[in-house]
C-alpha positions as CSV (number, residue, x, y, z in Angstrom):
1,X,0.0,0.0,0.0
2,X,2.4,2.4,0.7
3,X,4.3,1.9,-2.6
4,X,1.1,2.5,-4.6
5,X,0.7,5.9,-2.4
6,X,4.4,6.7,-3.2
7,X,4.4,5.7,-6.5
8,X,0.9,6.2,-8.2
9,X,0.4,9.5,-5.4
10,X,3.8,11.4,-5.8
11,X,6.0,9.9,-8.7
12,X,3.8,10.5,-11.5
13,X,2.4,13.5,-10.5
14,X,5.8,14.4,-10.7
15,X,6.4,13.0,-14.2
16,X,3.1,14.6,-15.6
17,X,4.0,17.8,-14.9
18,X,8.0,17.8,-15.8
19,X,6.8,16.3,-18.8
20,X,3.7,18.8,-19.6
21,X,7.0,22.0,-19.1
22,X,9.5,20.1,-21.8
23,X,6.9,20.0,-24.0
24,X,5.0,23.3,-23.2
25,X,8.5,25.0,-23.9
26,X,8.6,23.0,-27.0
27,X,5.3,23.8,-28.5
28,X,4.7,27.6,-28.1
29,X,1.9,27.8,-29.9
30,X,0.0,25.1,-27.7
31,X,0.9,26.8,-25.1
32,X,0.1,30.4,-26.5
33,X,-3.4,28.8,-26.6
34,X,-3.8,27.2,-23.4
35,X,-2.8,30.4,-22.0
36,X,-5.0,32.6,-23.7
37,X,-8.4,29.9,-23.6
38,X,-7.0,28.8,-19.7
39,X,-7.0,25.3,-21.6
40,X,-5.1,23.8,-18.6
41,X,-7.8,21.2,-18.3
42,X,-7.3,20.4,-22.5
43,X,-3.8,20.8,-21.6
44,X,-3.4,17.7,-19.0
45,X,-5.5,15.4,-21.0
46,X,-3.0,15.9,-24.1
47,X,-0.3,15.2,-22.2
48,X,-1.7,12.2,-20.8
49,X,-2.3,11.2,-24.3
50,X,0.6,12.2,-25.9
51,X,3.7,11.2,-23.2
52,X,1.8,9.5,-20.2
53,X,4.4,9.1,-17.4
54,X,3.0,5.8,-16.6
55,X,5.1,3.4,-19.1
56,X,4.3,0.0,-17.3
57,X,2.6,-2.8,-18.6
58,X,-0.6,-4.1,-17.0
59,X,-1.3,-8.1,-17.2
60,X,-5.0,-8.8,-17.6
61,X,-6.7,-11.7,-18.1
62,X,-9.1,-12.3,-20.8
63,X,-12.9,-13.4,-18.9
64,X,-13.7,-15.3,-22.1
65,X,-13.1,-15.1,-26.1
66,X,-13.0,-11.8,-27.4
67,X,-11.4,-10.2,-30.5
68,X,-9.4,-7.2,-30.1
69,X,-8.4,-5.4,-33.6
70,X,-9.0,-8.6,-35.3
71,X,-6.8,-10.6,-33.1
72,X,-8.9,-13.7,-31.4
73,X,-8.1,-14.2,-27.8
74,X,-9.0,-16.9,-25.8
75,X,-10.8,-17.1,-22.5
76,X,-7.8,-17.0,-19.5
77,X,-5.3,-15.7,-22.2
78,X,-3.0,-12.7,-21.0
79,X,-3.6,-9.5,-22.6
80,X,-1.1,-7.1,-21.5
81,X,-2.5,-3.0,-21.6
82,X,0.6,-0.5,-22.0
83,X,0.1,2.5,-19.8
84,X,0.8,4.8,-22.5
85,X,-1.4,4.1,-25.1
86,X,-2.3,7.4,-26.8
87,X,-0.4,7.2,-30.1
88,X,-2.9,4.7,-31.9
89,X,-2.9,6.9,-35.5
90,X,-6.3,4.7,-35.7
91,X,-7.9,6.7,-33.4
92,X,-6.0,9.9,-32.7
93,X,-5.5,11.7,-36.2
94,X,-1.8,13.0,-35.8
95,X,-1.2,11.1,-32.8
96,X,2.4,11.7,-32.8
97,X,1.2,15.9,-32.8
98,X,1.0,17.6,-29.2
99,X,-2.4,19.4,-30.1
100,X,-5.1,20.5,-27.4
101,X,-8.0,19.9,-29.1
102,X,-7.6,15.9,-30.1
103,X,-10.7,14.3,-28.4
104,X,-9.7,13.2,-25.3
105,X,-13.1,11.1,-24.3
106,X,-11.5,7.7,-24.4
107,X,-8.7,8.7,-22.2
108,X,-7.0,5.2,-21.1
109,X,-4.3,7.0,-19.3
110,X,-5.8,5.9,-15.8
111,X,-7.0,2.6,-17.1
112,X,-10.6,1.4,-17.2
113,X,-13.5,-0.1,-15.7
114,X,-12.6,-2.0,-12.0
115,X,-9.0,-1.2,-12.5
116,X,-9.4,2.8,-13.1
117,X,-7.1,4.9,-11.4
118,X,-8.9,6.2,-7.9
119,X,-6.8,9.1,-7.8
120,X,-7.4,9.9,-11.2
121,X,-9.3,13.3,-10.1
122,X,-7.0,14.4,-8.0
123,X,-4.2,14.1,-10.4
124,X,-5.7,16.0,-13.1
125,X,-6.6,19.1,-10.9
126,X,-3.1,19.2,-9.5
127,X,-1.6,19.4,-13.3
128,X,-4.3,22.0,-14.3
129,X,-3.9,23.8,-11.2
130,X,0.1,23.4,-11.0
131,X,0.7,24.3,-14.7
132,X,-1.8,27.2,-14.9
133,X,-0.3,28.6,-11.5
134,X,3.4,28.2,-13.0
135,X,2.7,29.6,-16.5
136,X,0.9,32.5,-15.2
137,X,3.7,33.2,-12.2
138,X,6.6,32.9,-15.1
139,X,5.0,33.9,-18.5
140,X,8.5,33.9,-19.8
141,X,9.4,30.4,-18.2
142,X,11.3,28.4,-20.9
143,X,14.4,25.7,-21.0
144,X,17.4,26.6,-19.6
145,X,19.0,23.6,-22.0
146,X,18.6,21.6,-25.6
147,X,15.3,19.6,-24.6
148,X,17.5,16.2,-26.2
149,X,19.9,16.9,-22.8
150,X,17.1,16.2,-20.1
151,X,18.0,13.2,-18.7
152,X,14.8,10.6,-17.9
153,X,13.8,8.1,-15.5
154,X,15.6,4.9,-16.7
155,X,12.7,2.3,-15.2
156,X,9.6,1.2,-17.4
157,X,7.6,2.0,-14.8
158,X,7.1,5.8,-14.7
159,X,8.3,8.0,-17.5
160,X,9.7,11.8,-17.0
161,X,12.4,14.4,-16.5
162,X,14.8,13.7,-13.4
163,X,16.1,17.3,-13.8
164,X,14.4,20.1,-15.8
165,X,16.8,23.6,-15.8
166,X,14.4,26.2,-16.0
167,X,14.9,30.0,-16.2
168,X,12.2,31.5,-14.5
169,X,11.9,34.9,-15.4
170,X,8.9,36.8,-13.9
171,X,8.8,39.9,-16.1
172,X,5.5,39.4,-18.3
């Protein structure tokens, strides 16, 4: 229990939102919008999509026979659900495009049905609330290195910056 409070609770809170500033900083004109619109919840829900810091596979077990994208799977069979799982070009057009206005509805970033994240609430109003309150602090808040020198969490487990050099500069 208290590794799932650690780890689900702290770690990729953590991740979301070091993740959500690279790519901010990378994508002015998302973040140009999400400014002006206060698109922080839009925000959030791309970056889950589009670099989820949860990069673990889930083992579930197939109830009975089912097809999934044309593949037959049998009843007790091991499907295994990647926690990132937004870049399906099936069902995101330009998946591989940070964009605030992709449809988010079938967000799978917290999982689904019985196994749904419980803190899944609480987690998206602390990156909407921690990325609005930064971005509006620092309107000038950008990189303070190439975005291909941020070093990242080696594990499979979470995925996200272990340092992010920022310059914070206040002057709007």
């Amino acid at each position: 229990m208290l590794w799932l409070v650690i780890m689900a609770g702290h770690e990729t809170s953590v991740h979301l939102l070091g993740n959500a500033m690279v790519t901010l900083c990378t994508h002015s004109e998302q973040l140009a919008k999400a400014r002006a619109e206060d698109r922080w919840e839009d925000v959030v829900e791309e970056m889950l999509r589009f670099r989820s810091p949860v990069g673990n596979m889930f083992n579930r077990y197939a109830l009975q026979d089912v097809t999934i994208d044309g593949v037959d799977i049998p009843a007790g069979a091991i499907v295994g659900w990647y926690g990132g799982v937004g870049r399906d070009p099936s069902h995101y057009p330009s998946a591989d495009n940070f964009d605030i206005d992709h449809d988010h509805r079938d967000q799978l970033a917290f999982g689904r049905g019985p196994h749904f994240c419980l803190g899944a609430p609480l987690a998206r109003l602390e990156g909407r609330t921690a990325l609005s309150a930064l971005f509006n602090r620092f309107p000038r808040l950008r990189l303070a290195c190439d975005p291909a020198a941020i070093p990242y969490s080696p594990q499979f487990i979470t995925c996200g910056p272990l340092a992010l050099p920022m310059v914070l500069d206040p002057r709007g």
